[in-house]
N, C-alpha and C positions, 0 to 999 in steps of 0.2 A: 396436454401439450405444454411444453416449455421446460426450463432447464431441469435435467433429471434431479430425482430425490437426491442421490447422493452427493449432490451439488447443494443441497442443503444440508445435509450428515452431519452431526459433529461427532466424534468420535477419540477417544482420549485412552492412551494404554495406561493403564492402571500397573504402576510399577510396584511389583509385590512377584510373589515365589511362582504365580500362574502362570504371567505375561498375557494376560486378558485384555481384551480391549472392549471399552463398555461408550455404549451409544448415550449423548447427552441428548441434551437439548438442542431440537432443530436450528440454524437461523431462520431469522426473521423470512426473510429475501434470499434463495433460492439464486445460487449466482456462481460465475468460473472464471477465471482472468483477474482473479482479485489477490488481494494482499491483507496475509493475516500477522498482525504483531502481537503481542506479549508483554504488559505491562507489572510490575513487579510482581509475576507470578502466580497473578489471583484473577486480571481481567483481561481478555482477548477482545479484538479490536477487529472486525471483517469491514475491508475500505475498499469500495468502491466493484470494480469488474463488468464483467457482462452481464445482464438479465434478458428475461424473455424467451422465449421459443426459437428454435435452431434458424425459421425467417425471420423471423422479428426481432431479432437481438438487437437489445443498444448498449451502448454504456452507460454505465449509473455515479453517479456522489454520493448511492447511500452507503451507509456506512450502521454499523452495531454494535454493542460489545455484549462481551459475554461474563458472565460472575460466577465463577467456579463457584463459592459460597453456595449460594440459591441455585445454579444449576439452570440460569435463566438467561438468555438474549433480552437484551432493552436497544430504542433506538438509540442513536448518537451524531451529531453535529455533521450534516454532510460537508462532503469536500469539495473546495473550492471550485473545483472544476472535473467533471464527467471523466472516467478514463478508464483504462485497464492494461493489463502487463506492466504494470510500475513498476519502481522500486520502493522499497520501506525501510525505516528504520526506528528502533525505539533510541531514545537519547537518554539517560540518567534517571532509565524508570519513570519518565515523566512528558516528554516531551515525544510527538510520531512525527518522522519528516517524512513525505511522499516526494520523489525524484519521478518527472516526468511522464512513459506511459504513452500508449496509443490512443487516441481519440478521434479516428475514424474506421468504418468497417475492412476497409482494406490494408490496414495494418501497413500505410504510408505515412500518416501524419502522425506525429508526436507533441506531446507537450512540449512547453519550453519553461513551464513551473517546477518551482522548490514551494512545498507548502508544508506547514506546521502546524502541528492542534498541543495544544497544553491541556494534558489529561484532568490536571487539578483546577483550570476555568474552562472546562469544558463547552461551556454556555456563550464563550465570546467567539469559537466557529473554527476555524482554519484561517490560517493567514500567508500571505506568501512571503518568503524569503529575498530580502533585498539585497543587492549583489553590488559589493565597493564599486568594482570596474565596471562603469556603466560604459565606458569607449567600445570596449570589447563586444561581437557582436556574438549572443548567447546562443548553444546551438541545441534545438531540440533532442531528446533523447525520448530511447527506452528501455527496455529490458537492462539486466543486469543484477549486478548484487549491492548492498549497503549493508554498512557493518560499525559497530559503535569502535574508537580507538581503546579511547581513555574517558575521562570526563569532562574532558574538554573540547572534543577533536572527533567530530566525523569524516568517514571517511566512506567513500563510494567510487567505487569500480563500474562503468556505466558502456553501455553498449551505443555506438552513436550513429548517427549518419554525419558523415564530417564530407561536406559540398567540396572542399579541398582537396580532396584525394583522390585520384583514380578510380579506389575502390569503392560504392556504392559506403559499403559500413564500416567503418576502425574500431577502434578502444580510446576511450580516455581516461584519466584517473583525475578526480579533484576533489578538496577536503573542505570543509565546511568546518569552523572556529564557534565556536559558541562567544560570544563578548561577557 
């Protein structure tokens, strides 16, 4: 019982004249709803999603990476706060920002977090992202895309519920500066 094998798979196409695709190492934690990034190439990052049996599901903060090298999952710094359907994004090979994400079972309530782990102090945790406009009243999100600009400049396309509008859901676009 609980989330199928291939919800822990990892599985990697080995780009050569084949086009083979070769089974790694499992994760850790068996899980769907999650968000996988890519760190210069070499370590993958599984954050957060659903765990558990198709009754018993929750959301999780854990989180793992992976090291193509050794071909091994290790754990890694949970995140600040339980979730799934996020968004992700890697920042300058260094830096994972999670937007958001659902955090109850009926796929109502959403974050209202921006969080941040810095791959290279990994040991100091997730942190969340503080926002100039504190007047402004933040509105939760989920789903959606995040995507690096430049090296200065993220930028996230985000799926919302905006209480303003007629429609139940809109779009928003807003960009995140690094200082």
């Amino acid at each position: 019982q609980g989330v199928s094998s291939a919800a822990q798979m990892c599985i990697r196409d080995r780009l050569n004249t084949e086009n083979v695709l070769t089974r790694n190492s499992d994760l850790l934690v068996a899980r769907y709803a999650h968000k996988m990034i890519e760190i210069s190439g070499q370590i993958i990052y599984a954050l957060g999603g659903i765990v558990g049996s198709f009754y018993g599901t929750k959301y999780s903060n854990h989180c793992e990476k992976y090291d193509r090298a050794f071909d091994r999952w290790v754990e890694s710094a949970p995140l600040y706060e339980s979730k799934g359907y996020m968004n992700a994004c890697s920042f300058i090979d260094r830096y994972i920002y999670v937007f958001g994400g659902f955090i109850d079972d009926a796929l109502t309530v959403s974050s209202p977090i921006v969080e941040f782990l810095d791959t290279m102090i990994e040991r100091d945790g997730w942190k969340l992202v503080k926002f100039e406009d504190t007047n402004k009243k933040w509105i939760p999100f989920s789903q959606g895309c995040a995507v690096q600009l430049n090296r200065n400049l993220l930028l996230s396309l985000i799926h919302i519920s905006e209480p303003t509008r007629p429609e139940r859901i809109s779009y928003a676009v807003f960009c995140l500066k690094k200082k």
